[in-house]
C-alpha positions as CSV (number, residue, x, y, z in Angstrom):
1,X,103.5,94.7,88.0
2,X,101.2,94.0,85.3
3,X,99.7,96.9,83.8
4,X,97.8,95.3,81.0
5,X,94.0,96.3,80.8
6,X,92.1,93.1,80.7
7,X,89.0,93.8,78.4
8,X,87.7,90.2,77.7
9,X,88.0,90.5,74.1
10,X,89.4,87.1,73.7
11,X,86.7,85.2,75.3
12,X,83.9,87.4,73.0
13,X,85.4,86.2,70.0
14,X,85.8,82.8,70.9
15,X,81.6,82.6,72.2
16,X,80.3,84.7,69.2
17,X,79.6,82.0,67.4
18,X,77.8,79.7,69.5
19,X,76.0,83.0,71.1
20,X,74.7,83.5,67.6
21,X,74.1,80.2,66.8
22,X,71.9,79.4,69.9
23,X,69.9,82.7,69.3
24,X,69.0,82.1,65.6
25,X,68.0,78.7,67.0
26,X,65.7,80.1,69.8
27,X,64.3,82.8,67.4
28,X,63.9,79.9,64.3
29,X,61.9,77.7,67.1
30,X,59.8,80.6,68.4
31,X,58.8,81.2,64.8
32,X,58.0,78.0,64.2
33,X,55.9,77.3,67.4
34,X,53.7,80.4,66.6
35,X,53.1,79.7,63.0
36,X,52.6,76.4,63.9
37,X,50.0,76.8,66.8
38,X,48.1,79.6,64.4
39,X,47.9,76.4,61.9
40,X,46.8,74.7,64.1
41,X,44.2,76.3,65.7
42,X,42.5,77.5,61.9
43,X,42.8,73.5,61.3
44,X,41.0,72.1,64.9
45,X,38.2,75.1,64.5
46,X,37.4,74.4,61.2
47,X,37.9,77.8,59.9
48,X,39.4,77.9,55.9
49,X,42.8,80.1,55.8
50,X,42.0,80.2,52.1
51,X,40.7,83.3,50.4
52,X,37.6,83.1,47.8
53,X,38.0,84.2,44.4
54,X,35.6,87.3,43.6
55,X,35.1,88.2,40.5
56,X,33.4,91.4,39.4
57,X,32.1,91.5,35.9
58,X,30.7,94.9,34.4
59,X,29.2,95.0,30.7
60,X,30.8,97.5,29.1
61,X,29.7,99.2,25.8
62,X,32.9,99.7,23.4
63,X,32.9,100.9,20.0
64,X,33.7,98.3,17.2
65,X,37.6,98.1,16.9
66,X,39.4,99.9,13.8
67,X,39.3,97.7,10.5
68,X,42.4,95.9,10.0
69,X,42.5,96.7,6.1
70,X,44.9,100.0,5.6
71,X,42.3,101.7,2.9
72,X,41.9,104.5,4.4
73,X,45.0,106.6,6.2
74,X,43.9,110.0,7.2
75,X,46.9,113.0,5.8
76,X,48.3,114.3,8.6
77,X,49.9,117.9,8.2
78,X,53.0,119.1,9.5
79,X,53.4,122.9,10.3
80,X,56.8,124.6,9.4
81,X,59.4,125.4,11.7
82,X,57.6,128.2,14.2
83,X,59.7,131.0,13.8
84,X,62.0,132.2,17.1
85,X,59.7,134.1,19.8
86,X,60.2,137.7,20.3
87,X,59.5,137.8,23.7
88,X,62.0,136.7,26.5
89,X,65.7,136.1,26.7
90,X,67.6,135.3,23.6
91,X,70.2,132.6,23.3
């Protein structure tokens, strides 16, 4: 008597690959036929897919830009070490 347990693993791998292949087929052509008929339609109504350019423009009032000559540098000061708080948790 056969006790084997037939699970039809065999025939799954061997029609994986035209399974997959006919479904990325069907889903490519469905794709296609929608983009295509939405193409089509904007192109038989006349109506323009394309976007106009808008362009906003605001005058705005800037002071005149630094001079490029170095004549002036403004001294910067540099405090000393601050000494180590007195309050909290020391280290």
């Amino acid at each position: 008597m056969n006790t084997a347990l037939y699970t039809g693993a065999f025939e799954l791998r061997k029609l994986y690959q035209r399974h997959a292949t006919e479904s990325l087929l069907i889903a490519g052509l469905i794709h296609f036929m929608v983009i295509g008929g939405v193409q089509l339609y904007l192109n038989v109504s006349g109506t323009s897919n394309e976007k106009s350019i808008i362009r906003i423009t605001r005058d705005i009032l800037l002071n005149p830009p630094p001079p490029i000559s170095r004549e002036v540098i403004p001294n910067v000061t540099v405090s000393a070490v601050p000494s180590p708080l007195s309050v909290g948790t020391p280290i």
